[in-house]
C-alpha positions as CSV (number, residue, x, y, z in Angstrom):
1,X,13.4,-54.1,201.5
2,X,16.4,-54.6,199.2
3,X,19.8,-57.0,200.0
4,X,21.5,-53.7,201.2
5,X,19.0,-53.3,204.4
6,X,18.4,-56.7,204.8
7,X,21.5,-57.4,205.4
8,X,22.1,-54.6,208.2
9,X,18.9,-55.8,209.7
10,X,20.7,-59.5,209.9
11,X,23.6,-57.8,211.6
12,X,21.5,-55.7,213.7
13,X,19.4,-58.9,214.9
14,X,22.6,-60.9,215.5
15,X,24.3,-58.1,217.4
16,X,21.8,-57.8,219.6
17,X,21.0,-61.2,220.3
18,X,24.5,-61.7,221.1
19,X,24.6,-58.9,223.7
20,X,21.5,-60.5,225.4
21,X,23.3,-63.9,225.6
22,X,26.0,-62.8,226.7
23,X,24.4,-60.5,229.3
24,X,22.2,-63.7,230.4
25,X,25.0,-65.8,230.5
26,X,26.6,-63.2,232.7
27,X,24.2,-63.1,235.2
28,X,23.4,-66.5,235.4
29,X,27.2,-67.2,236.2
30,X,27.0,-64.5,239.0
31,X,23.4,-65.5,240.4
32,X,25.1,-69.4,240.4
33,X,27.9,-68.0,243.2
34,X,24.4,-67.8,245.6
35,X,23.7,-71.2,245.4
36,X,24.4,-73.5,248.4
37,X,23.8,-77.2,246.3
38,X,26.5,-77.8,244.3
39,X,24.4,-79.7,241.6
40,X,21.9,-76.5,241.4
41,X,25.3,-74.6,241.2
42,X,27.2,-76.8,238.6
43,X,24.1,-76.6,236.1
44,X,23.5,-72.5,236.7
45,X,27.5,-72.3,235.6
46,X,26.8,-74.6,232.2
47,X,23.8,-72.9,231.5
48,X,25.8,-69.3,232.0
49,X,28.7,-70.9,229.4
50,X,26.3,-72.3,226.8
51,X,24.9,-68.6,226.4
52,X,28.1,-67.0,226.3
53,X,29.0,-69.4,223.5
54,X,26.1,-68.8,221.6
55,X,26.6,-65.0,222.0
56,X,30.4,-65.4,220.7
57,X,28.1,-67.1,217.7
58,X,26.3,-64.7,216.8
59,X,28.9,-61.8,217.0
60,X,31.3,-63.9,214.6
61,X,27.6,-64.4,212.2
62,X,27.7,-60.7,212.5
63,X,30.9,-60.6,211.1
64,X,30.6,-62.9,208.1
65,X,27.4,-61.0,207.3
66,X,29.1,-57.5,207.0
67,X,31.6,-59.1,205.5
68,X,30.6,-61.3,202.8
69,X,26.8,-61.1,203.1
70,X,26.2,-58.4,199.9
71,X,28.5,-59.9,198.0
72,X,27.1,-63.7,198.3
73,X,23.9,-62.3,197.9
74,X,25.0,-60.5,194.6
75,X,26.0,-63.4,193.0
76,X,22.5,-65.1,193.0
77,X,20.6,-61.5,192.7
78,X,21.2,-58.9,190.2
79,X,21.5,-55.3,191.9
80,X,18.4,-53.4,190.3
81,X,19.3,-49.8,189.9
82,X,17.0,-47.4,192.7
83,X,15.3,-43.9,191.8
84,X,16.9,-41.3,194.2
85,X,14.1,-39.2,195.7
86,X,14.9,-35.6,194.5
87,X,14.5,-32.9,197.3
88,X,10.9,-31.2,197.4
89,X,10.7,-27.4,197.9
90,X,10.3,-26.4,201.4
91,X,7.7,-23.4,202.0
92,X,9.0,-20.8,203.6
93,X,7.0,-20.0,206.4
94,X,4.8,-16.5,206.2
95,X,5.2,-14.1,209.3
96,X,2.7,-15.1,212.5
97,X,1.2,-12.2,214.1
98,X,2.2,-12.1,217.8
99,X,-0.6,-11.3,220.5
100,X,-0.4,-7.8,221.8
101,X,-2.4,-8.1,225.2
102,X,-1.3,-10.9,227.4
103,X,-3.7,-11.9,230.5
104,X,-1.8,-11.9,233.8
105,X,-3.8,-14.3,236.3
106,X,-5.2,-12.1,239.8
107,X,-5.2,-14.9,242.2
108,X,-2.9,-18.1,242.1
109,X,-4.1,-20.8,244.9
110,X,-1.8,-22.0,246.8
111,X,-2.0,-26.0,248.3
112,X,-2.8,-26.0,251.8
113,X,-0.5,-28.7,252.4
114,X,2.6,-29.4,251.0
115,X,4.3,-33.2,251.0
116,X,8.1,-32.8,251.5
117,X,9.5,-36.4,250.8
118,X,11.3,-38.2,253.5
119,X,15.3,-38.7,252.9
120,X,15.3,-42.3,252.6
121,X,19.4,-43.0,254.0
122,X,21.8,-46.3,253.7
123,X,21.2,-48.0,256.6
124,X,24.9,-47.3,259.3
125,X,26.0,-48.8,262.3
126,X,25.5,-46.3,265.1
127,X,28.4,-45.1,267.0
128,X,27.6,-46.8,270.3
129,X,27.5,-50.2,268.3
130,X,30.4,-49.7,266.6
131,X,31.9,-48.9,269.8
132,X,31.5,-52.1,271.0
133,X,33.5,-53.6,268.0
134,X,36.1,-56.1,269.4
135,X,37.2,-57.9,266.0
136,X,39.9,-57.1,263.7
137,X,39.4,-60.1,260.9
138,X,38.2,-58.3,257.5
139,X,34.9,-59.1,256.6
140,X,34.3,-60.9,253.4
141,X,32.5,-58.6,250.7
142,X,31.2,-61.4,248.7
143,X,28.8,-62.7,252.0
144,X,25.6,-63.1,251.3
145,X,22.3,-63.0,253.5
146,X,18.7,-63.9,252.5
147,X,15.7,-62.1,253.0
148,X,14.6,-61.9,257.1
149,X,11.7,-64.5,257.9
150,X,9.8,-63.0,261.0
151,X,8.1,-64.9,263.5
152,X,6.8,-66.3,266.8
153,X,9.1,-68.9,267.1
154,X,11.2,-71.5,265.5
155,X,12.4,-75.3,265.4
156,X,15.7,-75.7,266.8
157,X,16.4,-78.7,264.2
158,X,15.0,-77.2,260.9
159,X,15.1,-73.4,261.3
160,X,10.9,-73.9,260.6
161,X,9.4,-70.7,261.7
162,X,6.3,-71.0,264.2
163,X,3.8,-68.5,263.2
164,X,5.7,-66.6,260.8
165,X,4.0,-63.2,259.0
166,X,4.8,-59.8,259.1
167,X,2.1,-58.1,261.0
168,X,1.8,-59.7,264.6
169,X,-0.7,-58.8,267.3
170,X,-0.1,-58.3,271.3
171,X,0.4,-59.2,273.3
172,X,3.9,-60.7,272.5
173,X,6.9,-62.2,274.1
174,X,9.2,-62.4,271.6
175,X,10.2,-62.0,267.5
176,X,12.6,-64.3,266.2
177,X,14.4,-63.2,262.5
178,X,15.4,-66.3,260.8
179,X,18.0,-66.0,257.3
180,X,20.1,-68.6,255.5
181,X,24.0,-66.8,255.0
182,X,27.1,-67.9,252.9
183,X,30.5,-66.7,252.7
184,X,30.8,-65.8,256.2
185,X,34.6,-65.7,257.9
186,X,35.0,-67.2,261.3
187,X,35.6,-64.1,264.2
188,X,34.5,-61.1,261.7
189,X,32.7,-58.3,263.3
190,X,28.4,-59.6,263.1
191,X,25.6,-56.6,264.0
192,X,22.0,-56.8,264.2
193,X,19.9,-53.6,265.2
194,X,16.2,-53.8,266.1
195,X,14.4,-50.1,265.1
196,X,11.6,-49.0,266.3
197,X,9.8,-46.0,264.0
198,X,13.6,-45.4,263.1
199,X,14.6,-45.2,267.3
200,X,16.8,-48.3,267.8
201,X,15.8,-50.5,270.6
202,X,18.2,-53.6,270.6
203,X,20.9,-55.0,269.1
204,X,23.4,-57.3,269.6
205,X,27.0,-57.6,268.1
206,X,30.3,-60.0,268.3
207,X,32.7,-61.8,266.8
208,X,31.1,-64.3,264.8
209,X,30.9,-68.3,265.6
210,X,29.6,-70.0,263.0
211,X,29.7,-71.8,259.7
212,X,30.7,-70.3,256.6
213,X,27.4,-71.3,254.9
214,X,24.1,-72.1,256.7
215,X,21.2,-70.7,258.8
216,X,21.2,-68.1,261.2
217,X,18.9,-65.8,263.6
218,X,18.7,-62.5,265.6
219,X,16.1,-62.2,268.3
220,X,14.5,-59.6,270.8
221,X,12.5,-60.8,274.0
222,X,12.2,-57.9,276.2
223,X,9.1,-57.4,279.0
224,X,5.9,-57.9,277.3
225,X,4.9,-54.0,277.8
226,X,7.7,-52.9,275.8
227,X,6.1,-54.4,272.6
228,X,4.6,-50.8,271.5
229,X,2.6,-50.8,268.5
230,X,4.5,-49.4,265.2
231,X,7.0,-50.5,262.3
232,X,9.5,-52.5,263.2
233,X,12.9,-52.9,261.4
234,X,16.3,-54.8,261.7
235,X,19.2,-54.5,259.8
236,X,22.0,-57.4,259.3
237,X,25.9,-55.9,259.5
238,X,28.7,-57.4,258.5
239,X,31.6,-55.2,260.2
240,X,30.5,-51.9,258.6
241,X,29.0,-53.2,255.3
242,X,25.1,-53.3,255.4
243,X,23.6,-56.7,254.0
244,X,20.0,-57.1,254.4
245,X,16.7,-55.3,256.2
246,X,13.5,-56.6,257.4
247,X,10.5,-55.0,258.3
248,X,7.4,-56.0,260.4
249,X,4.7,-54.3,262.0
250,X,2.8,-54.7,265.5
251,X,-0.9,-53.8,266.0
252,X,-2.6,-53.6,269.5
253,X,-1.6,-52.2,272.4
254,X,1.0,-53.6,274.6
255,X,0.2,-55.6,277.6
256,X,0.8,-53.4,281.0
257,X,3.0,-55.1,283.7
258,X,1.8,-56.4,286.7
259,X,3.2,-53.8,289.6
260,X,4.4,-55.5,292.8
261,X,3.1,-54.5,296.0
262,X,5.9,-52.1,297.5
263,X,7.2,-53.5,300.5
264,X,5.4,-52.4,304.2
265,X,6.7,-49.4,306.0
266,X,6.2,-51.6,309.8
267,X,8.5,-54.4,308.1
268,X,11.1,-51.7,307.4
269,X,10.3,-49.8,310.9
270,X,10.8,-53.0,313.0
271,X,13.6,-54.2,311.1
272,X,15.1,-50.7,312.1
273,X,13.7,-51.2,315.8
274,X,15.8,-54.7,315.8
275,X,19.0,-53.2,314.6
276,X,19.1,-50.4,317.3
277,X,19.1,-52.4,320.4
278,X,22.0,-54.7,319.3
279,X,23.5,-51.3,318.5
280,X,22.9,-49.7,322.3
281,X,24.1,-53.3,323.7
282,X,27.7,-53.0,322.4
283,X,28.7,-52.7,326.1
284,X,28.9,-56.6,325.7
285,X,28.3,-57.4,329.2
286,X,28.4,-61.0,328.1
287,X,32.0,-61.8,327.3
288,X,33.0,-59.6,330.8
289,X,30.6,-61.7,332.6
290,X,32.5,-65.0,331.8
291,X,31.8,-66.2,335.6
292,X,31.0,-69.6,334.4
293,X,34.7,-70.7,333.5
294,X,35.7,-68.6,336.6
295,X,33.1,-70.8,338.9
296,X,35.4,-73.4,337.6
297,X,36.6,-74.1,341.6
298,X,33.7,-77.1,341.9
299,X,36.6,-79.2,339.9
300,X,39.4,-78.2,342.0
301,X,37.6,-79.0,345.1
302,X,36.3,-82.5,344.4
303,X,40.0,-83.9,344.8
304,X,40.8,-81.6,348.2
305,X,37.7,-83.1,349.4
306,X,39.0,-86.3,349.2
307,X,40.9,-86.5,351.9
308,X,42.7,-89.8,352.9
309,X,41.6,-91.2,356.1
310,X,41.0,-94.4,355.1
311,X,44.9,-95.2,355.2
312,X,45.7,-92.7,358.4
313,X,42.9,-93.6,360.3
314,X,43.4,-97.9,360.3
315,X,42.1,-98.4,364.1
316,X,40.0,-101.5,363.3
317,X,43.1,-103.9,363.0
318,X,44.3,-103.1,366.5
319,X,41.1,-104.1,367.8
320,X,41.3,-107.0,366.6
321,X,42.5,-109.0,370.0
């Protein structure tokens, strides 16, 4: 290798390990915008600046290399003239026969079955959520949501999921989906939709009332025989803008309800039965038959019967001589 190419390969090297710097730097700034700790956050930004600065380094080595690297290198090494390569002489190529009969193949077979690939789409809010839309704050495009934790149940103080996995067994009574979120604006428009084998079978949707930063969940506790075996999915909205998916599965088949007896067709007869007779004794012979305050003449002849002879009929002083 001569000064010439060595020196381009110096260049070369330091370009490119600038653009990786810088691209690391880059990202680590972005990726430090996640964080929730500040300390974790403040140390992801000063790494992200130190390899920016060491790719604005190496650019400006670059530079002084394809600037004054030959000439520096000149001046301790004499330039030692090089043999050109003359130009060989290039047969000319001699004429290829060409095949006169061509085989056609009879029979060509035909697969069986063919695989057509499934459409894999963005996941949407359906129109009867999005009917149900009652906010008008704009949602925040830099929120964030973590990956969906599935499980059996959770602690209200620490968000620790109980029996977490993603393939459950029946019978079940409910899945909780646990995330940590950031960025989040008080009142915007918050969807979660529960799919079942891509047929959605819950969801629930409101303004939203919570931090900015912090942990969430979404859960589904229906009857216990509408946990049918099959892949499970929910998707995490944010007004219209899609943020994260789970997926789970559930083996076994779901547990049948316990019918209740239907009710007796003798206690509906004689409830019937009681209802007609009051019916058919509307005549209410017992307000017209008020006789008692009518018989009300006992009263009214207690003081006629007290008649006053006692001061008329005074005979027993005159006998008294």
């Amino acid at each position: 290798m001569d000064i010439k190419a060595g020196i381009q390969t110096a260049i070369f090297l330091a370009v490119l390990g600038g653009l990786l710097c810088f691209w690391l730097g880059l990202r680590a700034i972005r990726s430090a915008r996640r964080l929730l700790y500040y300390q974790l956050r403040h140390k992801r930004v000063a790494q992200g600046q130190r390899l920016i600065l060491t790719a604005a380094g190496l650019g400006l080595l670059a530079l002084v290399l394809g600037r004054f690297g030959e000439p520096v290198a000149y001046t301790f090494y004499q330039p030692s003239p090089t043999i050109t390569p003359s130009p060989t002489i290039t047969l000319t190529p001699t004429i290829t026969l060409s095949p006169t009969i061509t085989l056609t193949p009879t029979e060509t077979e035909t697969p069986s079955i063919t695989d057509t690939p499934t459409v894999t789409t963005t996941p949407y809010i359906p129109p009867e959520v999005e009917a149900v839309f009652t906010s008008v704050v704009t949602p925040n495009p830099a929120a964030l949501f973590s990956p969906l934790v599935f499980a059996e149940g959770f602690n209200l103080q620490t968000y620790a999921p109980v029996k977490a996995g993603t393939v459950f067994q029946n019978p079940l009574q409910r899945i909780v989906a646990i995330y940590s979120y950031d960025g989040m604006l008080s009142g915007v428009q918050w969807s979660a939709l529960w799919y079942r084998e891509g047929q959605l079978v819950h969801f629930e949707s409101g303004p939203w009332d919570g931090n900015t930063g912090g942990y969430g969940f979404t859960e589904w506790n229906p009857p216990a025989d509408q946990w049918q075996p099959g892949n499970y999915e929910v998707q995490i909205f944010v007004g219209l803008d899609w943020k994260v998916v789970g997926r789970f599965i559930v083996e076994g088949a779901a547990s049948t309800a316990t019918p209740t007896p239907p009710a007796s067709p003798t206690a509906s007869a004689t409830a019937t039965m009681q209802i007609q007779p009051s019916t058919t004794d509307t005549a209410t012979p017992l307000p017209s038959a008020t006789r008692i305050p009518t018989l009300t003449f006992t009263p009214s002849r207690l003081p006629s019967a007290t008649r006053t002879p006692r001061p008329s009929d005074t005979p027993w002083p005159t006998q008294t001589p």
